[in-house]
PyMOL Python script that loads the backbone (N, CA, C, O; Angstrom):
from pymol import cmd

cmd.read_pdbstr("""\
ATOM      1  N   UNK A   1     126.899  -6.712-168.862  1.00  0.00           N
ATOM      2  CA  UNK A   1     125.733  -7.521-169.177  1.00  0.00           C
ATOM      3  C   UNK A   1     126.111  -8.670-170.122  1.00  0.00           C
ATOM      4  O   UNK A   1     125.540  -9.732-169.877  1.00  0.00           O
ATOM      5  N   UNK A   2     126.819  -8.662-170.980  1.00  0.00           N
ATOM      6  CA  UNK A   2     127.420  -9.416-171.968  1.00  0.00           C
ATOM      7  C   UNK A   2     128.157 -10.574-171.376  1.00  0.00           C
ATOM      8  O   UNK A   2     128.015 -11.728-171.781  1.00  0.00           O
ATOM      9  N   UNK A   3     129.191 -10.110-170.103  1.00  0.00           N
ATOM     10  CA  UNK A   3     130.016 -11.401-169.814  1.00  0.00           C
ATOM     11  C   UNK A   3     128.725 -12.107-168.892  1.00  0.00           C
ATOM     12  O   UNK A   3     128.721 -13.338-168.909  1.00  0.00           O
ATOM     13  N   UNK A   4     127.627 -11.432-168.086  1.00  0.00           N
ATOM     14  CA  UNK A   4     126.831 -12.025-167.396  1.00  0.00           C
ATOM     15  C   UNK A   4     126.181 -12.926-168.295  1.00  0.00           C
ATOM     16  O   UNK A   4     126.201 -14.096-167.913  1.00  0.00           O
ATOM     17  N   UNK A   5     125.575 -12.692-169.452  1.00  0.00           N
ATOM     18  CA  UNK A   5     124.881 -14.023-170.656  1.00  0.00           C
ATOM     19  C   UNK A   5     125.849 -14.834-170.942  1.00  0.00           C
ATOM     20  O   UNK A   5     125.455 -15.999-170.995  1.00  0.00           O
ATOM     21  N   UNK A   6     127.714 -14.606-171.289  1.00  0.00           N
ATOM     22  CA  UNK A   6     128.072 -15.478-171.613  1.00  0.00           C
ATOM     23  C   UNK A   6     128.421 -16.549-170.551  1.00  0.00           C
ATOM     24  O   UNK A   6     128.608 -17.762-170.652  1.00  0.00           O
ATOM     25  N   UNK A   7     128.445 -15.784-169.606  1.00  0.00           N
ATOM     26  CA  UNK A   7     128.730 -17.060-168.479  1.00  0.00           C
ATOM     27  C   UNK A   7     127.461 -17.886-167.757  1.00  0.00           C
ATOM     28  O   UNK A   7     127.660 -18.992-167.254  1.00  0.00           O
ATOM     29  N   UNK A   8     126.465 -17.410-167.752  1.00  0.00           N
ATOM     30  CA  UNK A   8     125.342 -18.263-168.072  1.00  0.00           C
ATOM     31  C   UNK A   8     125.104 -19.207-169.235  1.00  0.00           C
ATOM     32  O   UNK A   8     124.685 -20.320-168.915  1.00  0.00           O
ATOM     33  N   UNK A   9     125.262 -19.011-170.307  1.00  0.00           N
ATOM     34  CA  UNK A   9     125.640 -19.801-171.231  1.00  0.00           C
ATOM     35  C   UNK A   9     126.402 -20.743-171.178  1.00  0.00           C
ATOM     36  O   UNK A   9     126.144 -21.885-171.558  1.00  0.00           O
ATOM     37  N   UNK A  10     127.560 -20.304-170.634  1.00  0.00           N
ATOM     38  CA  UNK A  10     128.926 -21.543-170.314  1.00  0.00           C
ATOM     39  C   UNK A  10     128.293 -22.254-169.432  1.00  0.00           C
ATOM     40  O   UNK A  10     128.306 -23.477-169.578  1.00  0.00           O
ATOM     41  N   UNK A  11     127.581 -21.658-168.295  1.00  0.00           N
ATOM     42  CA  UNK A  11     127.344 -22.535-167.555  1.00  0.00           C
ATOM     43  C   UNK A  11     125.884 -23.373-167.563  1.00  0.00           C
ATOM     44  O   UNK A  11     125.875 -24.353-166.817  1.00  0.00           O
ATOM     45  N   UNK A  12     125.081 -23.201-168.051  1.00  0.00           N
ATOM     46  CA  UNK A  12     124.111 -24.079-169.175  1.00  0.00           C
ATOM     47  C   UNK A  12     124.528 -25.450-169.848  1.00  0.00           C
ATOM     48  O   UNK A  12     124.121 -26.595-169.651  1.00  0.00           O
ATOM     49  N   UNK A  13     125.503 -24.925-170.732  1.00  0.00           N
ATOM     50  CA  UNK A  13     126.197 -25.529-171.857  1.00  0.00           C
ATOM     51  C   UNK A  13     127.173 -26.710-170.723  1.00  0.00           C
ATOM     52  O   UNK A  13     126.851 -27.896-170.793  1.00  0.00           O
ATOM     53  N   UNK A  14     128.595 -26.212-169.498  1.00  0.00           N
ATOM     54  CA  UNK A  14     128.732 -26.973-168.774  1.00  0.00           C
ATOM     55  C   UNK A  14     127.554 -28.351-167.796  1.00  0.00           C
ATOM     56  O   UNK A  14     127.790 -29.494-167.405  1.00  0.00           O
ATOM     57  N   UNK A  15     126.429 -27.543-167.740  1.00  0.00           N
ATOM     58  CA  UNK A  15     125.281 -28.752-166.827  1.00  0.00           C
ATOM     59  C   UNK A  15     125.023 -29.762-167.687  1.00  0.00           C
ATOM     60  O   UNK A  15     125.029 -30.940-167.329  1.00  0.00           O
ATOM     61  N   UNK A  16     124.740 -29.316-169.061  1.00  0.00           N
ATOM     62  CA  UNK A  16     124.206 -30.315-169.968  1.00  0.00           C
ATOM     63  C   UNK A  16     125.400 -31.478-170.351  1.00  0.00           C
ATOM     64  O   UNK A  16     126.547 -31.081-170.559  1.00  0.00           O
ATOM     65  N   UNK A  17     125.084 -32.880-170.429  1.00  0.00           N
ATOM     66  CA  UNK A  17     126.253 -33.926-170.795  1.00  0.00           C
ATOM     67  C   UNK A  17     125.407 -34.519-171.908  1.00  0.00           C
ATOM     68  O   UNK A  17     124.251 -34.490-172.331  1.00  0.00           O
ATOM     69  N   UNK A  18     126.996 -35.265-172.249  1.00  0.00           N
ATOM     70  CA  UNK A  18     126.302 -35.777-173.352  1.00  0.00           C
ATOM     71  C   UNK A  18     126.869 -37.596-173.184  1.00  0.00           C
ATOM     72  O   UNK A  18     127.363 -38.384-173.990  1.00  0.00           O
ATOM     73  N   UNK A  19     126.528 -37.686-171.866  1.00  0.00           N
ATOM     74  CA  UNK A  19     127.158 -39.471-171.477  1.00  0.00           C
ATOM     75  C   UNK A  19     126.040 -40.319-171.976  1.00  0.00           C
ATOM     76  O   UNK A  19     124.816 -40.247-171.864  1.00  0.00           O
ATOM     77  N   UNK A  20     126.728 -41.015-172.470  1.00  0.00           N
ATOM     78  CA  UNK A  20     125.789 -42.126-173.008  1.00  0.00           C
ATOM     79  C   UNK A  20     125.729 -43.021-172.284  1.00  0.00           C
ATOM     80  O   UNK A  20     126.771 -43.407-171.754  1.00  0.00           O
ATOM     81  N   UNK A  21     124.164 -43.836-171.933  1.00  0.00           N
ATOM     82  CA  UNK A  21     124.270 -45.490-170.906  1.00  0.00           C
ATOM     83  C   UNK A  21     125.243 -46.364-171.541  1.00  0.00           C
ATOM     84  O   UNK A  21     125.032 -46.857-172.649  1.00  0.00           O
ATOM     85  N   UNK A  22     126.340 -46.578-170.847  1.00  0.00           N
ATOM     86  CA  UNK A  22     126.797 -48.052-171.496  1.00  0.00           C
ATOM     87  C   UNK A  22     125.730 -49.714-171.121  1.00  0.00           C
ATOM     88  O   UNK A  22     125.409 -50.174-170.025  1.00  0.00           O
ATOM     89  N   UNK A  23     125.475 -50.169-172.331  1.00  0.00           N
ATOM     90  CA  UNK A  23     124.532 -51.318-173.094  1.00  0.00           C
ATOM     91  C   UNK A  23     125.806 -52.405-171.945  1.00  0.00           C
ATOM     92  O   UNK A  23     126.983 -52.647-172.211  1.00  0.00           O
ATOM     93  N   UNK A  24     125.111 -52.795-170.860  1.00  0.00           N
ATOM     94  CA  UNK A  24     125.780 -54.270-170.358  1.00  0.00           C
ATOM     95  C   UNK A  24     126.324 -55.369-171.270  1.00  0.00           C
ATOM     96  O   UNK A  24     125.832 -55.294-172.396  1.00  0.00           O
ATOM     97  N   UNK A  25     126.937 -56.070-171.159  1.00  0.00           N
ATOM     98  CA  UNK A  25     127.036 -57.225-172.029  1.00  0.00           C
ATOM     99  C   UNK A  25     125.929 -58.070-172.350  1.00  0.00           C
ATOM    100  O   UNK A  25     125.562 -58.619-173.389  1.00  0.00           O
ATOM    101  N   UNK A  26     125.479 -58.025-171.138  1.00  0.00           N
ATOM    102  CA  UNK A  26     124.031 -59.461-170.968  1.00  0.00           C
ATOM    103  C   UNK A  26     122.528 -58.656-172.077  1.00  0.00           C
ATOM    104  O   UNK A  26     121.571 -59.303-172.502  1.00  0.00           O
ATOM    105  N   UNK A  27     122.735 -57.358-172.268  1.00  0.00           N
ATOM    106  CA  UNK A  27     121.410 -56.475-172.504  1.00  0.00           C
ATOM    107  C   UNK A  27     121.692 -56.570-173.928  1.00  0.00           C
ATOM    108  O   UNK A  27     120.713 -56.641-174.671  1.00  0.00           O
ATOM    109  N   UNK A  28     123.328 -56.588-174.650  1.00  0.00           N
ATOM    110  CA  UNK A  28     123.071 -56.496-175.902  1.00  0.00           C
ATOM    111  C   UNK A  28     122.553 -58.065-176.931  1.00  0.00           C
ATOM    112  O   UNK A  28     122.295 -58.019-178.133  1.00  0.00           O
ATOM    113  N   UNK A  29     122.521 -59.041-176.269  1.00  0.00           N
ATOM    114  CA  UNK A  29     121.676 -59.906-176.938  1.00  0.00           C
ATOM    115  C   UNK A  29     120.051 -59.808-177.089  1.00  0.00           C
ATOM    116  O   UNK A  29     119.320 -60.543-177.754  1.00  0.00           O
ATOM    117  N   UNK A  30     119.754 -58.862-176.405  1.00  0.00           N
ATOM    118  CA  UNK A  30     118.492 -58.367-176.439  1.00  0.00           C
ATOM    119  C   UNK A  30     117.738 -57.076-177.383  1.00  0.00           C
ATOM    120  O   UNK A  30     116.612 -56.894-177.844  1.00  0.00           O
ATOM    121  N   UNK A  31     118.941 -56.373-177.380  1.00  0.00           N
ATOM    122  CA  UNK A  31     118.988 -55.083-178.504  1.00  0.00           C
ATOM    123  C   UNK A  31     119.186 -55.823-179.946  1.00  0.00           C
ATOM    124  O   UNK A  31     118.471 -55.489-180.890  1.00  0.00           O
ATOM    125  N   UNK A  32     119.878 -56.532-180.044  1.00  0.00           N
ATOM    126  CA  UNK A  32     119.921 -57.558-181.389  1.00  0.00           C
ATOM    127  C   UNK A  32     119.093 -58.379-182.079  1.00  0.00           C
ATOM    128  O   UNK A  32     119.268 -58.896-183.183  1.00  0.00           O
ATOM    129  N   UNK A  33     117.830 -58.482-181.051  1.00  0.00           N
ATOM    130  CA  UNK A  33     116.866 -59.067-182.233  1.00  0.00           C
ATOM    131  C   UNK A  33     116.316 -58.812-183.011  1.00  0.00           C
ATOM    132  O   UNK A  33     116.357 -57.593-183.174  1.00  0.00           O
ATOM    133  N   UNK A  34     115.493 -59.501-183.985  1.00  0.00           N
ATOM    134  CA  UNK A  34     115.093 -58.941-184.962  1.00  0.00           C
ATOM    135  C   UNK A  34     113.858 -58.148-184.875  1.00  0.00           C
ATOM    136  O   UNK A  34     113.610 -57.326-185.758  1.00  0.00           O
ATOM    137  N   UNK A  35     112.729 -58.405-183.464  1.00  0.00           N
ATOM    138  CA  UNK A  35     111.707 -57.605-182.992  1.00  0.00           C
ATOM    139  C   UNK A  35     112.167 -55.970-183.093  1.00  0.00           C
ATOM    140  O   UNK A  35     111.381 -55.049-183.315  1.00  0.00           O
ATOM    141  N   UNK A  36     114.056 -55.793-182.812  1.00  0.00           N
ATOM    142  CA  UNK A  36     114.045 -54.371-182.221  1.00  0.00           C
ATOM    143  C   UNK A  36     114.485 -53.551-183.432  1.00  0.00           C
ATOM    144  O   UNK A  36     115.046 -52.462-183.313  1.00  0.00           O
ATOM    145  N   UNK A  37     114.221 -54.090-184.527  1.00  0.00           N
ATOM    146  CA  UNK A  37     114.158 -52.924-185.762  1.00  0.00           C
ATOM    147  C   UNK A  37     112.917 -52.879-186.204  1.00  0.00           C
ATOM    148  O   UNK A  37     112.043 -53.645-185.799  1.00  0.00           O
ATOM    149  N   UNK A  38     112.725 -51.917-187.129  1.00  0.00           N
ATOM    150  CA  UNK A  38     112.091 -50.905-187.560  1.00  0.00           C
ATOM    151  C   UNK A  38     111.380 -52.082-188.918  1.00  0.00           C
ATOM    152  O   UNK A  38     112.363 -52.338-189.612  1.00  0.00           O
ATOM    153  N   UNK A  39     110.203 -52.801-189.487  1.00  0.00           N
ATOM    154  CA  UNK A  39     110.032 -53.535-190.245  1.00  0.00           C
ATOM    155  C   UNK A  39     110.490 -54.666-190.615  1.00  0.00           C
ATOM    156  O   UNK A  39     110.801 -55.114-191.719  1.00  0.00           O
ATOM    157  N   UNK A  40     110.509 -55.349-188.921  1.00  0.00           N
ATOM    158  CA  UNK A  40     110.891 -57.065-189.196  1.00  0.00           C
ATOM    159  C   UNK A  40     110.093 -58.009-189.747  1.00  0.00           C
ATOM    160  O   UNK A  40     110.587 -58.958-190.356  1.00  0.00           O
ATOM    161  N   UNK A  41     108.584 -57.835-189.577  1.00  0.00           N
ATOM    162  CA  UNK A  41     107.281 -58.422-190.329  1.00  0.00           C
ATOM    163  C   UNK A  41     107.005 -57.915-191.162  1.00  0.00           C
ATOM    164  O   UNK A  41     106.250 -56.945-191.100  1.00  0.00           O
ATOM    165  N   UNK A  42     107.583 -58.437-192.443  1.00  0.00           N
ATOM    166  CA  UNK A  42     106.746 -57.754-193.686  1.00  0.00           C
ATOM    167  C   UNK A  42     105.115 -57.753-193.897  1.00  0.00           C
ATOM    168  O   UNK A  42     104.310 -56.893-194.253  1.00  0.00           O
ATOM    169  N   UNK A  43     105.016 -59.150-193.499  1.00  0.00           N
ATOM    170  CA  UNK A  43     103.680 -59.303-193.832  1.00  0.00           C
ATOM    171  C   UNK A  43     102.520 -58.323-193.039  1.00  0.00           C
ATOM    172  O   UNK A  43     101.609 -57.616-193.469  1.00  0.00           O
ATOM    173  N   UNK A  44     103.047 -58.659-191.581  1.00  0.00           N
ATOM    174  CA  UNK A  44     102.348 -57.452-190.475  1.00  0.00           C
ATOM    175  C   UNK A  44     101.971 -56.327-191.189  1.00  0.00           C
ATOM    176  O   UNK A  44     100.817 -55.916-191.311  1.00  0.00           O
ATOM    177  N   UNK A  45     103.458 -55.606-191.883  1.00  0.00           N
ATOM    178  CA  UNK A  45     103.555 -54.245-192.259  1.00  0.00           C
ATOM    179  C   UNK A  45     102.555 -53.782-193.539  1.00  0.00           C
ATOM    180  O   UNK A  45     101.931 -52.728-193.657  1.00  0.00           O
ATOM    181  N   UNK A  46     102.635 -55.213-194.671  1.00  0.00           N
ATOM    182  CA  UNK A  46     101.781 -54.920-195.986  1.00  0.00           C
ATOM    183  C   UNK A  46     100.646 -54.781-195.415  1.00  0.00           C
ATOM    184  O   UNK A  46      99.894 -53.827-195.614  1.00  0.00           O
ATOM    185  N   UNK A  47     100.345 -56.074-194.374  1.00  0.00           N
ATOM    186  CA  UNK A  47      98.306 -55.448-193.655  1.00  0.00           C
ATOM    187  C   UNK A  47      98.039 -54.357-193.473  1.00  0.00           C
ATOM    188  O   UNK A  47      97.192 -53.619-193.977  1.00  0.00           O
ATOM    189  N   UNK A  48      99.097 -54.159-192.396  1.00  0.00           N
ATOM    190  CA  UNK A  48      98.925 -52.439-191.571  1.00  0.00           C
ATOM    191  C   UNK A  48      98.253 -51.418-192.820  1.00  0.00           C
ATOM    192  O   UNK A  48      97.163 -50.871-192.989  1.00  0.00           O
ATOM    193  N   UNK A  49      99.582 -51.498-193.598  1.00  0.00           N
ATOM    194  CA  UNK A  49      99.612 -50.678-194.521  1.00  0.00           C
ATOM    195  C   UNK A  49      98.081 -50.570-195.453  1.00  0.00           C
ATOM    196  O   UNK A  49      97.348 -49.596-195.629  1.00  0.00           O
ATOM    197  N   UNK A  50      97.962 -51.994-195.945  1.00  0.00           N
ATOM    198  CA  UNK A  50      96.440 -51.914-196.418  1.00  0.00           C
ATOM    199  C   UNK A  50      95.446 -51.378-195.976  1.00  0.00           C
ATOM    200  O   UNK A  50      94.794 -50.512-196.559  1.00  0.00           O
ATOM    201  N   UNK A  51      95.198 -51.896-194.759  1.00  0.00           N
ATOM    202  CA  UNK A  51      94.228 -51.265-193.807  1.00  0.00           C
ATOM    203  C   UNK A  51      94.867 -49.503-193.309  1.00  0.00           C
ATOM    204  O   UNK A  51      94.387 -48.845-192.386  1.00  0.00           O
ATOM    205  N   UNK A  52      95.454 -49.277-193.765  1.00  0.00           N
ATOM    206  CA  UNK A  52      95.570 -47.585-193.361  1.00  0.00           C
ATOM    207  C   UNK A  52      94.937 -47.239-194.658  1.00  0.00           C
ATOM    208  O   UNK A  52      93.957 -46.497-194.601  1.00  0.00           O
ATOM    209  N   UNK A  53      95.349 -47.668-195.849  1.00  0.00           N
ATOM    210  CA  UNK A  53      95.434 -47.038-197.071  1.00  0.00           C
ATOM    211  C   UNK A  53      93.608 -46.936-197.569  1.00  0.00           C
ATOM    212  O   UNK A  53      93.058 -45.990-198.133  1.00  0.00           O
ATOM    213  N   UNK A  54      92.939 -48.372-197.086  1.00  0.00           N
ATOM    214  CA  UNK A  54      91.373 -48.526-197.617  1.00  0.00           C
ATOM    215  C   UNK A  54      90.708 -47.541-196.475  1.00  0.00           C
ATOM    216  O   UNK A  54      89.552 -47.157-196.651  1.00  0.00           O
ATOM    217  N   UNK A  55      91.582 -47.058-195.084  1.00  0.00           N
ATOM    218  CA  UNK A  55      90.594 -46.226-194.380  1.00  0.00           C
ATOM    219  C   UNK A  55      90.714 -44.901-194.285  1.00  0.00           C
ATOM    220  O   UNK A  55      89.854 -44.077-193.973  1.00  0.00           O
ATOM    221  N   UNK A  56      92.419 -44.667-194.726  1.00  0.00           N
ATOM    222  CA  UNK A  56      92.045 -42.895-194.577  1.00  0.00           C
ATOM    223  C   UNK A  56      92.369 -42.402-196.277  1.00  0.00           C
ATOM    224  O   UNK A  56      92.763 -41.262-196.524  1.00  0.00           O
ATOM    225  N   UNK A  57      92.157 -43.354-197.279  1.00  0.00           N
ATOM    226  CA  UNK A  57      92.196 -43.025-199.082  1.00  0.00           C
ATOM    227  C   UNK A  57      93.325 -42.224-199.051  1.00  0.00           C
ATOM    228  O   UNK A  57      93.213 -41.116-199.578  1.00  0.00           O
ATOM    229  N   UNK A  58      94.408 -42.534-198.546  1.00  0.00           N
ATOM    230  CA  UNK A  58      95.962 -42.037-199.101  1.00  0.00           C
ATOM    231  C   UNK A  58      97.397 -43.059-199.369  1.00  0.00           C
ATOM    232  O   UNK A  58      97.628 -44.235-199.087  1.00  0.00           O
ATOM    233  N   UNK A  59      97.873 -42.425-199.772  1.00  0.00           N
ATOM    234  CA  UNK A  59      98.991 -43.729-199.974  1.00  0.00           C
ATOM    235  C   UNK A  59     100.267 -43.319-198.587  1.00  0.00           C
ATOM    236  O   UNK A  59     100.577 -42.249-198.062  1.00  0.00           O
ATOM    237  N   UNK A  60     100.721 -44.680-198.387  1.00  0.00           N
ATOM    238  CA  UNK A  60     101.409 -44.468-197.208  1.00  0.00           C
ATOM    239  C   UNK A  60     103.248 -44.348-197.838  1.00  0.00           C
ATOM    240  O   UNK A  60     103.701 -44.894-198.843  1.00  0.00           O
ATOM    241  N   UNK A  61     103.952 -43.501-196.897  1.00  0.00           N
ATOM    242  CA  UNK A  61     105.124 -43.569-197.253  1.00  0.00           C
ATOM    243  C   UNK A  61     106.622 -44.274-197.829  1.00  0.00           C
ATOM    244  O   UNK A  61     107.745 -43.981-198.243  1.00  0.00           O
ATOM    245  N   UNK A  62     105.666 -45.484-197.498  1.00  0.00           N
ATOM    246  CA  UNK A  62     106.491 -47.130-197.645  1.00  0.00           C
ATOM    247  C   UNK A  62     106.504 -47.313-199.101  1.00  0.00           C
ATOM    248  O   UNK A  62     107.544 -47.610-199.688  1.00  0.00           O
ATOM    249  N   UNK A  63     105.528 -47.166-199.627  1.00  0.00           N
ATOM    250  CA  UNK A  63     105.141 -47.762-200.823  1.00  0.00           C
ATOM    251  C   UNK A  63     104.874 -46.365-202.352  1.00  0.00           C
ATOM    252  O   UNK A  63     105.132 -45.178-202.154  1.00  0.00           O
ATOM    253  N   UNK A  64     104.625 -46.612-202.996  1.00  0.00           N
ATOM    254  CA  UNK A  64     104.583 -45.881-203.893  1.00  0.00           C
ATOM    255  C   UNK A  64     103.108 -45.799-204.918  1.00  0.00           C
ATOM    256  O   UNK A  64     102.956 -45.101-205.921  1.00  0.00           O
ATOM    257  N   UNK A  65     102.123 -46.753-204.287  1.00  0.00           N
ATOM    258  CA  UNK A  65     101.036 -47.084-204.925  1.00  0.00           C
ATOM    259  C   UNK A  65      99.902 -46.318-204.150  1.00  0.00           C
ATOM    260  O   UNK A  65      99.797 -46.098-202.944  1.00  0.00           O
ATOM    261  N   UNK A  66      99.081 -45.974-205.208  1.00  0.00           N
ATOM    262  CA  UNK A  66      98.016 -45.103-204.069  1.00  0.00           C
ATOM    263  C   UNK A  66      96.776 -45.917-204.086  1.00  0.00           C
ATOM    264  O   UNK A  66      96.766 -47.147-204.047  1.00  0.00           O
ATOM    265  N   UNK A  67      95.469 -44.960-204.162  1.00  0.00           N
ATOM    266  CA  UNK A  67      94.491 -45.945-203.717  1.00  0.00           C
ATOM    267  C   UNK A  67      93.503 -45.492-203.403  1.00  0.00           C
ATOM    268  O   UNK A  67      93.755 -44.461-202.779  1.00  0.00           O
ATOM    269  N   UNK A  68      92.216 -45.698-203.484  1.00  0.00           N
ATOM    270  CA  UNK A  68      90.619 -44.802-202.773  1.00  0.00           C
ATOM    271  C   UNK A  68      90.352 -45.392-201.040  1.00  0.00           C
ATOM    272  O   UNK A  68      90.966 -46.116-200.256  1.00  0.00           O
ATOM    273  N   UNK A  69      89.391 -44.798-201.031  1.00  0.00           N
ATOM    274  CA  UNK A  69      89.195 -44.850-199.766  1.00  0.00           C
ATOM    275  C   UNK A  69      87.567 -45.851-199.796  1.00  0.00           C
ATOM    276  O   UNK A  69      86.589 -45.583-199.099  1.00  0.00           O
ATOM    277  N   UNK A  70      87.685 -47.296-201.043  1.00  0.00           N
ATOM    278  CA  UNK A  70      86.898 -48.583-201.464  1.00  0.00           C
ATOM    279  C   UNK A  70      87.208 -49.376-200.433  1.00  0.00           C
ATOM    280  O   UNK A  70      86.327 -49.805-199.687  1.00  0.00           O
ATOM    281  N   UNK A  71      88.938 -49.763-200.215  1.00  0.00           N
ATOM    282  CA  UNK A  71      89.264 -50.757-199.924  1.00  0.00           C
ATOM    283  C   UNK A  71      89.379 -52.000-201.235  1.00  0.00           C
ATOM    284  O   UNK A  71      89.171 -53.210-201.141  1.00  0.00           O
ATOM    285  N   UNK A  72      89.836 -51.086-202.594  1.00  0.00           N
ATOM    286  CA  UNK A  72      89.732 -52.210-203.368  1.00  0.00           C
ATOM    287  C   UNK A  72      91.353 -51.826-203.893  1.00  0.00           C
ATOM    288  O   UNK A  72      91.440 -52.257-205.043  1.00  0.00           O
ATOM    289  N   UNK A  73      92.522 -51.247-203.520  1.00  0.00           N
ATOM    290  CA  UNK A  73      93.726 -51.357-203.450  1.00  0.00           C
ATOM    291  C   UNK A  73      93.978 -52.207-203.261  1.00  0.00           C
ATOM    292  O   UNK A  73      95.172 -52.487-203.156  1.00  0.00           O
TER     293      UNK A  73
END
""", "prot")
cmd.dss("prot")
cmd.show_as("cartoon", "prot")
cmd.util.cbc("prot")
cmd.orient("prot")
């Protein structure tokens, strides 16, 4: 029973890959802009952030300032 799990296992472990897409040449000028990270608009982000903070009265993870649920943060 034992070699039957481990060789199910092996062979599990064999189906699964771990190949990565290779990024074309032409695609990585496109992965490089500044749209494709994570907080390229600050300003966008301080709104967002405001408007989360005056509607659900918590402070958001970005920042360190808290706040009621006035909208006077």
């Amino acid at each position: 029973m034992l070699i039957r799990v481990g060789l199910a296992f092996a062979l599990t472990l064999s189906m699964s890959s771990c190949a990565q897409p290779q990024v074309k040449p032409w695609e990585r000028g496109v992965l490089a802009e500044p749209a494709m990270t994570f907080g390229h608009d600050a300003l966008k982000d301080s709104i967002a952030d405001h408007v989360y903070f005056a509607k659900e009265a918590t402070s958001g993870g970005r920042s360190l300032t808290g706040g009621g649920g006035c909208g006077c943060n």
